[in-house]
C-alpha positions in Angstrom: 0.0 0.0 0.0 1.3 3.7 -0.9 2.5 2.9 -4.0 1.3 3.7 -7.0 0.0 0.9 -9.4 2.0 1.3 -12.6 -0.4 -1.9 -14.3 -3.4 0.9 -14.3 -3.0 3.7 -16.8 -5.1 5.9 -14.9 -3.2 9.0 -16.1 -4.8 8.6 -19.8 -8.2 8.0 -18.1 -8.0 11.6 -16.5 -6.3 13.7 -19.4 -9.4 11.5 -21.6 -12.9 11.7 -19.6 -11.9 13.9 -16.8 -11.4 11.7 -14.0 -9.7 7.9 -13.0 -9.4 6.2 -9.7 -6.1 5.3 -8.4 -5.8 1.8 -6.4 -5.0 0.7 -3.4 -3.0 4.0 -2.4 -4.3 3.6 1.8 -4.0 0.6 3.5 -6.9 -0.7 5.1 -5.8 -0.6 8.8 -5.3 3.7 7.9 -9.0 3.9 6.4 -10.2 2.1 9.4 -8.6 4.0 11.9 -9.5 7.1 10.2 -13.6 5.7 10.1 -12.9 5.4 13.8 -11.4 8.8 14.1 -14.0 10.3 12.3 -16.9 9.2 13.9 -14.7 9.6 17.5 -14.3 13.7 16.4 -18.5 13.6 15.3 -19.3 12.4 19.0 -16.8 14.8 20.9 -18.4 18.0 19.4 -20.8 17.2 22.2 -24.6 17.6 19.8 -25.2 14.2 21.2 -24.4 12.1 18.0 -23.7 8.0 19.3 -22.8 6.3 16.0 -24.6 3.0 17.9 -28.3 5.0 18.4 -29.8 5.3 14.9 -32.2 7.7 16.6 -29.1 10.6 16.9 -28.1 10.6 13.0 -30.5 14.0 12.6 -29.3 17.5 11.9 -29.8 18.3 15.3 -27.0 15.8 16.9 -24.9 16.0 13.9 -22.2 19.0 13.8 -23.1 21.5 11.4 -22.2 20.2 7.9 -22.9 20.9 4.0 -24.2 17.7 2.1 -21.9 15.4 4.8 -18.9 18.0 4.3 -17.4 18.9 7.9 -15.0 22.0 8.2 -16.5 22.5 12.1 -14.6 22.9 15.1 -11.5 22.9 12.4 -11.6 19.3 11.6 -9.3 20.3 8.4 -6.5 20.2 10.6 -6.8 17.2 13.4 -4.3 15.2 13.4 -6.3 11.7 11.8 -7.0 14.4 8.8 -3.0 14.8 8.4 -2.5 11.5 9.0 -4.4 11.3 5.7 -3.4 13.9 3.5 0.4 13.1 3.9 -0.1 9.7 2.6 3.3 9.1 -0.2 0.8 7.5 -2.5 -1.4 10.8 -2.6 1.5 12.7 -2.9 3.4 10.7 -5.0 -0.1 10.3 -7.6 0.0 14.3 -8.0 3.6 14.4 -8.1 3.3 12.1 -11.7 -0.1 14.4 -12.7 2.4 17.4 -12.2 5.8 15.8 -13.1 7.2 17.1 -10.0 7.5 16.2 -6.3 7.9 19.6 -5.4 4.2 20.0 -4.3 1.7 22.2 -1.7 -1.4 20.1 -0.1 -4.9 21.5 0.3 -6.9 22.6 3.9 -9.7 20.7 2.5 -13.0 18.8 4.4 -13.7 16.0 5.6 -16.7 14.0 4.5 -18.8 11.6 6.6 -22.2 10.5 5.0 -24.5 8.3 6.9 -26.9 6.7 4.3 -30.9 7.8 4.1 -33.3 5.2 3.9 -35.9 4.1 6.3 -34.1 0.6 8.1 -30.5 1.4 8.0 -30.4 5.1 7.9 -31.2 8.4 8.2 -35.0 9.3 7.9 -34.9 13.0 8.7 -33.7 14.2 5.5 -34.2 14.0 1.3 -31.3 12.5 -0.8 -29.1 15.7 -2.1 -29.9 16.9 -5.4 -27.9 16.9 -8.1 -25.7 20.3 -8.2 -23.5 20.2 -11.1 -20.9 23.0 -11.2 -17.0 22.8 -12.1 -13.9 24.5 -9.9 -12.4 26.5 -12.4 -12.5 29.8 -14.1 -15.5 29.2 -17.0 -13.0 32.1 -18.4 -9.4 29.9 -18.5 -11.0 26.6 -19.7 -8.4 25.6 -22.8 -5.3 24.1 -20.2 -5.8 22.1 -17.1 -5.2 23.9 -14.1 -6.1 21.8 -11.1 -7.0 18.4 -10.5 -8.9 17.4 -7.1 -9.1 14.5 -5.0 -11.1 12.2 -3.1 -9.4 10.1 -0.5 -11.9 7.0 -0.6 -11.7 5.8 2.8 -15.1 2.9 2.8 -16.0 0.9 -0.3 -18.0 2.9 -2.2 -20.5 1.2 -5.0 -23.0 2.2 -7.3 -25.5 3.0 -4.2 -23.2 4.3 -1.7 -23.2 7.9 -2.4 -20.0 10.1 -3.8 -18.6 11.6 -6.7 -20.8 11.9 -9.8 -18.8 13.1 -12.8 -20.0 14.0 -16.8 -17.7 12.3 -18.7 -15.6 14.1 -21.2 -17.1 17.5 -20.6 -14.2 19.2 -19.8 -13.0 18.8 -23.1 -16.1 21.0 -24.9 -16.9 23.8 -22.6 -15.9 26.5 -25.2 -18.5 24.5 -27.8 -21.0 24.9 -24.5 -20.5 28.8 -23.7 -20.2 29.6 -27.5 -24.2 28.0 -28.0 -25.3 30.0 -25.5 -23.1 32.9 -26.3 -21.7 33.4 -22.8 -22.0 33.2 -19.4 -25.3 32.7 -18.1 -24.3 32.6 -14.0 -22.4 35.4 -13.8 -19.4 34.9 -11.6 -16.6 38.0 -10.5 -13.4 37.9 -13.1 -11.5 35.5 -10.9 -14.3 33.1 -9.4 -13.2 29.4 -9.4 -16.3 27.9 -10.4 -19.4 27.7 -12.5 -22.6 26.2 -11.5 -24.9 24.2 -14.2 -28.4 23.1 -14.1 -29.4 19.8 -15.4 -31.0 21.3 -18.7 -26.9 22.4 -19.2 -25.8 19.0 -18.8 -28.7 17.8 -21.2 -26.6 19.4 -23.6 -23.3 17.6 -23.2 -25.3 14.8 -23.1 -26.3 15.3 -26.3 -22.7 15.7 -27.8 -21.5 12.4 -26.6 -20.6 13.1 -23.0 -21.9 10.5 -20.1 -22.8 10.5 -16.1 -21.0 8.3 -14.1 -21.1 7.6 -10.4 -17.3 7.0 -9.7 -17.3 3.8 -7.4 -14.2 3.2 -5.4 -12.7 0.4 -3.0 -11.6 1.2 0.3 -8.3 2.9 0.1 -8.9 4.2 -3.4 -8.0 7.9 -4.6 -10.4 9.4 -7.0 -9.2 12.1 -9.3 -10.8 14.3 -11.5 -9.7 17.4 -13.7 -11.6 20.4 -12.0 -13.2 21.5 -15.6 -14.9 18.4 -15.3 -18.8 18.9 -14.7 -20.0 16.9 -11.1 -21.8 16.8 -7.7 -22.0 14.4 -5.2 -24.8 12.2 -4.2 -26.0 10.9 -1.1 -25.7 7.1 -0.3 -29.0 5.2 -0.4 -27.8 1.6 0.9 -26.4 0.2 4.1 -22.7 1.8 3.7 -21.4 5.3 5.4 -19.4 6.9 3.0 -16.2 8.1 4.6 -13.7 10.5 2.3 -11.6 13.1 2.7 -10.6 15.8 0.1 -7.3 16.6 -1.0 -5.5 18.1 -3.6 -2.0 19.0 -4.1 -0.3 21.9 -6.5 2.9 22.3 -7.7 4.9 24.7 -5.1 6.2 27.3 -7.9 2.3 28.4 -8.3 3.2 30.4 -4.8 5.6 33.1 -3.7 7.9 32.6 -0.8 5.7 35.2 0.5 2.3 33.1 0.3 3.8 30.0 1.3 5.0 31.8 5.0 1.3 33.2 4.5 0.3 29.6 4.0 2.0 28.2 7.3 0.1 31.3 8.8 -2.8 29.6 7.8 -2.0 26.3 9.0 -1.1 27.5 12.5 -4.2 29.2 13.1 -6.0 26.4 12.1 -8.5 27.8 9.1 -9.7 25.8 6.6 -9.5 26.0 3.1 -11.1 24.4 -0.3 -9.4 22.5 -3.3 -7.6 25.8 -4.3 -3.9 24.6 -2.6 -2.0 27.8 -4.0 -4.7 30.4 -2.5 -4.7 31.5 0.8 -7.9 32.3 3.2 -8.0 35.4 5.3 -7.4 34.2 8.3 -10.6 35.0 10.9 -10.2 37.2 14.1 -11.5 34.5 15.8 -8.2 32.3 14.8 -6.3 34.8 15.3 -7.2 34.6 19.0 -7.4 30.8 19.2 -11.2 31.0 20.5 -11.8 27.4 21.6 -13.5 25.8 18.3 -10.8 27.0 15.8 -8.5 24.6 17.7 -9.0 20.9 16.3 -9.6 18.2 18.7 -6.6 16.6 18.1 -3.9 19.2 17.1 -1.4 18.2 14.5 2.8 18.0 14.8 4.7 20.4 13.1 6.4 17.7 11.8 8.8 17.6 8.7 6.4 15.5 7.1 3.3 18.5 7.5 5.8 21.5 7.4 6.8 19.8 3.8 3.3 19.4 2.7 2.6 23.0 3.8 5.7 23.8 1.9 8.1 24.8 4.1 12.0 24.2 3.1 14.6 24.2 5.6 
């Protein structure tokens, strides 16, 4: 485990429909400590949660979250998260997307799931619908400028919830924008993003692209180009899906300036999306170390974090 699986030629599968899944990259014994961990940090936030009581998996005894995506109480940056995100074989996965090992990691979310159905589930809330959108600039489309990561840390199958993905769109956008001659969500000059509706996606449908619930095995990283169109979906079955997100950049996107801003960032504790190279402001409230910016378990500045981070001795 940790090494990358040279058999697969999951690099063509990105470049070619916009995403791939990488094998076997975390062992099982580090996704089920981190299942563990996860669920641990969910009951310490004190809402009243008890992964064994069906009856607590409501919004009420659940810490506050967006679709199962936890930044709360700084979760970003506990130590089981780190654990995670300074994995070799994710690092070593981007390091061949970006032909270097010279590389920044993401502040990015955790996601824990529980599964909504009425005997093995949640019952207090609808599945999430679909909310396609991509994570770069609808203005800079022709090169690809980030790739982002799921760290796939339960089995994850065709009802389990996760990362839906249109197939091939990132390769027609202009063709898109230049039918409906422009921009039709207007976004500031240098917004990340674009959000679609499903009458948009109709229309890559319709020149050959194709959804596609990305399924994973325990342990699996899932990659996909961020031009690509996709949501996420909620899991239906018997299985919690368990991820975390991560992406990594190369380090010459950042100045020696923004990367001290970046350990800034780190040492208070803020969260931040896929965007590795782009700082958050960093909250008053971090800046003061009020009690829920501090993780519940507070990471090392280790050589192995202060690396990631991009710190060079």
């Amino acid at each position: 485990m940790g090494s990358i699986d040279t058999s697969v030629d999951w690099l063509s599968h990105l470049r070619e429909d916009g995403f791939c899944v990488v094998p076997n990259i975390i062992s099982p014994e580090a996704c089920r400590k981190f299942q563990n961990e996860a669920l641990d940090w969910i009951e310490s936030c004190g809402f009243g949660f008890d992964r064994n009581d069906r009856s607590t998996w409501t919004t009420e005894k659940i810490p506050p979250n967006e679709k199962g995506v936890f930044r709360y109480h700084s979760v970003p940056h506990d130590a089981f998260m780190w654990a995670i995100r300074t994995q070799s074989g994710i690092h070593d996965a981007f390091a061949k997307i970006w032909n270097t090992n010279d590389l920044v990691v993401s502040f990015d979310a955790l996601n824990v799931s529980f599964p909504i159905n009425p005997n093995t589930g949640r019952t207090d809330i609808e599945p999430t619908e679909a909310w396609p959108h991509i994570d770069q600039n609808p203005r800079s489309l022709e090169t690809m400028q980030l790739i982002q990561g799921i760290a796939n840390m339960a089995p994850n199958g065709p009802n389990d919830g996760g990362l839906v993905v249109v197939k091939g769109s990132h390769r027609i956008h202009e063709d898109y924008f230049e039918t409906i001659k422009g921009f039709r969500n207007v976004r500031p000059p240098n917004h990340n993003g674009y959000p679609f509706d499903m009458d948009d996606v109709k229309w890559y449908l319709g020149q050959g692209c194709e959804v596609v619930k990305v399924c994973g095995g325990q342990g699996d990283l899932l990659l996909w180009d961020s031009r690509t169109i996709h949501w996420n979906c909620s899991p239906l079955g018997t299985q919690t899906r368990f991820c975390q997100y991560v992406t990594y950049v190369p380090r010459n996107l950042m100045t020696e300036k923004q990367l001290e801003q970046k350990l800034e960032v780190f040492r208070a504790r803020v969260s931040a999306g896929c965007q590795a190279h782009e700082n958050p402001d960093i909250p008053e409230q971090h800046r003061r170390g009020d009690p829920l910016t501090r993780p519940r378990q507070e990471p090392a500045e280790s050589p192995t974090i202060l690396k990631a981070i991009g710190i060079r001795a």
